[in-house]
C-alpha positions in Angstrom: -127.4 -80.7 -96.5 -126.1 -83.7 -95.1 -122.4 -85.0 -95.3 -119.2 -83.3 -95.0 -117.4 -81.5 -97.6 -116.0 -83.6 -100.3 -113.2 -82.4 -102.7 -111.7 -79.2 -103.2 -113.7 -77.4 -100.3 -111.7 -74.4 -98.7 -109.7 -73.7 -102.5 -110.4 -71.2 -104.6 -112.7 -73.1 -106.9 -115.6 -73.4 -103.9 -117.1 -75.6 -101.7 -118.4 -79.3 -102.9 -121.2 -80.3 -100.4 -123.6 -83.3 -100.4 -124.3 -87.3 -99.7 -121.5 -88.4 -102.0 -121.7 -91.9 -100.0 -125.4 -92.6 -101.7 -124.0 -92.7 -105.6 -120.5 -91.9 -105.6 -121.1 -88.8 -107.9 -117.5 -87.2 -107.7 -117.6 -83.8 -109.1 -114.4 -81.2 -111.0 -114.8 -77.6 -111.1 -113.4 -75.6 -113.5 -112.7 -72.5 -114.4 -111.9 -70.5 -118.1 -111.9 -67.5 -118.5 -115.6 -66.9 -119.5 -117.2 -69.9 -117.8 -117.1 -72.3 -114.7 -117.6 -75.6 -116.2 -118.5 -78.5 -113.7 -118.6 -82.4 -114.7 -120.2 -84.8 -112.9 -119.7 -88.4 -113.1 -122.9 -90.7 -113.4 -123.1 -93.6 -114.6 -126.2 -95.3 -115.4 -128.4 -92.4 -114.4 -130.9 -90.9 -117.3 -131.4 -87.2 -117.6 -134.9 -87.3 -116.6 -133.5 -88.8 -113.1 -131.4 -86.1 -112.9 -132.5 -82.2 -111.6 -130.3 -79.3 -110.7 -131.0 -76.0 -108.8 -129.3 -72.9 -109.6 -129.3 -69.5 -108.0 -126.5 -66.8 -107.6 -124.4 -68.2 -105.2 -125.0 -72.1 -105.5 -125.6 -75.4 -107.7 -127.4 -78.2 -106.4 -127.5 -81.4 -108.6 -130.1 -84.1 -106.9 -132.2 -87.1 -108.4 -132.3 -90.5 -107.7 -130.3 -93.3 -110.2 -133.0 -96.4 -109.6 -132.3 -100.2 -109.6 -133.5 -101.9 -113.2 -136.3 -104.3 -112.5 -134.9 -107.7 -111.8 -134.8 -110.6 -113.8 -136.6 -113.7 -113.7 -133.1 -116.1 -113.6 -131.3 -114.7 -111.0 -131.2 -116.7 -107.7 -128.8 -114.1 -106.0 -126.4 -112.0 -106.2 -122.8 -112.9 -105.4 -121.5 -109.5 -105.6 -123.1 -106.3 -106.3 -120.5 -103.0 -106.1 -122.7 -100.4 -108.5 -124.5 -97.9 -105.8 -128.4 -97.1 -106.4 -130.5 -94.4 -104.6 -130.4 -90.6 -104.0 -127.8 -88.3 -104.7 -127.5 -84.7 -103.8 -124.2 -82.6 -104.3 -124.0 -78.8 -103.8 -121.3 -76.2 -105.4 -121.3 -73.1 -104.2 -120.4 -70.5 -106.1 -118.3 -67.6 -105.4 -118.5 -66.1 -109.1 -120.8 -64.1 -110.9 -122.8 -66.0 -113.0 -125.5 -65.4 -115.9 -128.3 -68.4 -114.4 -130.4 -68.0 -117.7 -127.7 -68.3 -120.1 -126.2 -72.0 -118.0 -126.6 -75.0 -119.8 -126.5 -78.9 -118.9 -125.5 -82.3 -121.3 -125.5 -85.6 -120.1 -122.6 -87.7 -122.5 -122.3 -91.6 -121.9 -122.7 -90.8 -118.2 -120.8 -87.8 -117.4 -123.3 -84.5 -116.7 -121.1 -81.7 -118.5 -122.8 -77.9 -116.8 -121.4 -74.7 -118.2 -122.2 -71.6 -116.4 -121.2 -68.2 -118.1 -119.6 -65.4 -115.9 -120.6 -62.4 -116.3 -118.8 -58.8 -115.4 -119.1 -58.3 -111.6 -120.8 -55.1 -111.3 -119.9 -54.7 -107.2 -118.1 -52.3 -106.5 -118.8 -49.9 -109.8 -120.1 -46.6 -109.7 -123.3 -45.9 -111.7 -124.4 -42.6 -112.7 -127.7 -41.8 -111.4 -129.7 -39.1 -113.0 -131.5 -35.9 -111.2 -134.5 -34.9 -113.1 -135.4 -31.3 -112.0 -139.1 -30.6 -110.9 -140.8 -27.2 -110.6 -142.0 -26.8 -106.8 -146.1 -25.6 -107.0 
């Protein structure tokens, strides 16, 4: 990953990781009491520029927001501020999630993830059962 850690890394919500300096994508994590929820600011990027990894214990959001093809009357640009390129941002997660149940909506530029918790099962004892065999 390259960068630092941007936002609320070292709380109790997780670490934020990534190139935030390529497209500016700032990030919140949230928390309910069934789900993290995570919204991602980007403006101007589609959902087919858009991809995200998830595992266990992380979520990567990564794509690329492209420049719109130029047009024919501009000479030059006397200012430009909006950001183009790459992004990548990484949210570990220190919850127990269900990955097949997460789900991901793009709304007038704001990427809204939801990921379910689950019941953390570490720590529980399971019952496990001895089935008797005759010895020959």
């Amino acid at each position: 990953m390259s960068g630092a850690i941007f936002g609320i890394a070292g709380s109790s919500a997780g670490a934020i990781t990534g190139d935030r300096r390529c497209l500016g994508a700032a990030v919140d994590v949230c928390e309910t009491v069934n789900a993290i929820c995570i919204r991602i600011e980007l403006p101007g990027v589609s959902a087919s520029q858009i991809k995200i990894g998830l595992n266990s214990s992380k979520l990567r959001i990564y794509g690329e927001k492209k420049k719109r093809n130029p047009r024919q009357r501009i000479v030059s640009h006397l200012c430009s501020e909006r950001s183009y390129g790459h992004f990548n941002r990484v949210v570990s997660l220190r919850w127990t999630i269900s990955v097949k149940d997460a789900t991901a909506e793009l709304v007038n530029g704001m990427l809204l993830i939801n990921l379910p918790k689950i019941r953390d099962r570490r720590g529980s004892e399971f019952k496990v059962p001895i089935v008797e065999t005759e010895s020959k």
